[in-house]
FIPA-845865 format. One record per residue: residue in three letters; x, y, z of N, C-alpha, C in turn. Coordinates in steps of 0.05 Angstrom, whole numbers, padded with zeros to 5 digits, always signed. Layout:
<nodes>
ALAXYZXYZXYZ...
</nodes>
This chain:
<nodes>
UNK+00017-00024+00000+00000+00000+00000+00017+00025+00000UNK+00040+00028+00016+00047+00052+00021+00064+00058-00009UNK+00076+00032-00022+00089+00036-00049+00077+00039-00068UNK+00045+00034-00063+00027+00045-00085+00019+00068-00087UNK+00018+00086-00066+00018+00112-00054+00029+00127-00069UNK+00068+00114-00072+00084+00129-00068+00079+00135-00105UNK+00081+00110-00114+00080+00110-00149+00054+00121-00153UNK+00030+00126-00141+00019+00149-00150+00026+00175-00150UNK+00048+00186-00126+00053+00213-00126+00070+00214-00142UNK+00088+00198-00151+00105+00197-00172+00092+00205-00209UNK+00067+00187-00207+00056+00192-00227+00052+00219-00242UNK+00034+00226-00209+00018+00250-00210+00031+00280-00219UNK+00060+00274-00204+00079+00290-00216+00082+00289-00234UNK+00092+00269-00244+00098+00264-00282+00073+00283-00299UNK+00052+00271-00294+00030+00284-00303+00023+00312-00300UNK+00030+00335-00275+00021+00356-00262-00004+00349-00257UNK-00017+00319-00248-00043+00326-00233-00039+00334-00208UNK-00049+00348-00196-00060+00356-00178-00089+00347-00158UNK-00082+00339-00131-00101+00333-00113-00094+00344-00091UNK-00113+00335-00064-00108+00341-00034-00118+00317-00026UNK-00126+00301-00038-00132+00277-00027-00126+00252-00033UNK-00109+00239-00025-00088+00211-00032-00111+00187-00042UNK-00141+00184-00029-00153+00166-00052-00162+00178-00067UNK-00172+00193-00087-00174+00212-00098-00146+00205-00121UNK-00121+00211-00107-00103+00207-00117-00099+00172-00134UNK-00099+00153-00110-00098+00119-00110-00121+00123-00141UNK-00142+00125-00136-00169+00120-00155-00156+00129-00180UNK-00145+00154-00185-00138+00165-00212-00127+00150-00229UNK-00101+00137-00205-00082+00122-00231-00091+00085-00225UNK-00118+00079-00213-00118+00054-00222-00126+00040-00197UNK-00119+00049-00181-00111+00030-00148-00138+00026-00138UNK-00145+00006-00126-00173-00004-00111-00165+00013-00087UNK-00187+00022-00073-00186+00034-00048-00215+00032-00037UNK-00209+00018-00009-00229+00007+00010-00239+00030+00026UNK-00266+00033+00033-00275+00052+00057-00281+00028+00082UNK-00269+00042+00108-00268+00025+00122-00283+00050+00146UNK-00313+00033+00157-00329+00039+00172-00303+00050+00189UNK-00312+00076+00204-00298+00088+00238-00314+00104+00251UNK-00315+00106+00276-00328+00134+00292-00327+00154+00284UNK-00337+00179+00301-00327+00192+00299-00305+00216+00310UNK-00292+00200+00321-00267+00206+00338-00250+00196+00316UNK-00245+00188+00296-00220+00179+00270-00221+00200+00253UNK-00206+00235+00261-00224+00250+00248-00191+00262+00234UNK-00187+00279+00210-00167+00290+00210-00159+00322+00220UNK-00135+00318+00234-00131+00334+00252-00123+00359+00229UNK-00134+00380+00232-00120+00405+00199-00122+00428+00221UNK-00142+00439+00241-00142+00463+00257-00142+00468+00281UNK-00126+00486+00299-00137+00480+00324-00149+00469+00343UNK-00180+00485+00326-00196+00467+00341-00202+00431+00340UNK-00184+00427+00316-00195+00396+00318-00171+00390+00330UNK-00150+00397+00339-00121+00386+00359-00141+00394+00382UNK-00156+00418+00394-00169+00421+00418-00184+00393+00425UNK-00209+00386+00405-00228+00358+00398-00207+00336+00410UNK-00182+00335+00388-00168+00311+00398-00153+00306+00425UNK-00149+00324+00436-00131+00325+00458-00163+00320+00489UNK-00192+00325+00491-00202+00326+00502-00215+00289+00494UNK-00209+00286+00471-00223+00249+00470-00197+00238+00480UNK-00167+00245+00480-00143+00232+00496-00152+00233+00519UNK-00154+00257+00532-00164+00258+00564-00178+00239+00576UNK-00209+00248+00561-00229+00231+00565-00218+00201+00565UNK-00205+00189+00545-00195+00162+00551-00188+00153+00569UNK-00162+00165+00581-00146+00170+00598-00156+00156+00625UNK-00174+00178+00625-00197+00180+00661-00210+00156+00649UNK-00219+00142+00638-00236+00127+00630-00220+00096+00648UNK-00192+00101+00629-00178+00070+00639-00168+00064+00665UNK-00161+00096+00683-00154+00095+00713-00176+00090+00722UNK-00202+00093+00715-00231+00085+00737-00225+00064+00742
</nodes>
């Protein structure tokens, strides 16, 4: 997987496609790509506030496993 990744960005360059999104990317040049059911705590971290989100579901864990 991660070498199929890589020979897509490789591609993509060759080509000047352009994306922001790596399946998006996989799909373009060919590659099967699975959606795999998650919560929603599997979120991507891009702003503050979602490092704020993530750092308060760490906590929350945290206290959860000392009970």
């Amino acid at each position: 997987m991660r070498a199929d990744l890589f020979d897509a960005h490789v591609a993509a360059d060759r080509e000047g496609f352009e994306t922001t999104d790596d399946v998006a990317l996989l799909e373009r040049f060919g590659y099967a790509v699975d959606v795999v059911p998650a919560t929603g705590e599997n979120f991507k971290v891009t702003l503050p506030s979602d490092r704020d989100l993530a750092e308060t579901i760490l906590r929350e864990r945290r206290t959860a496993v000392v009970r």
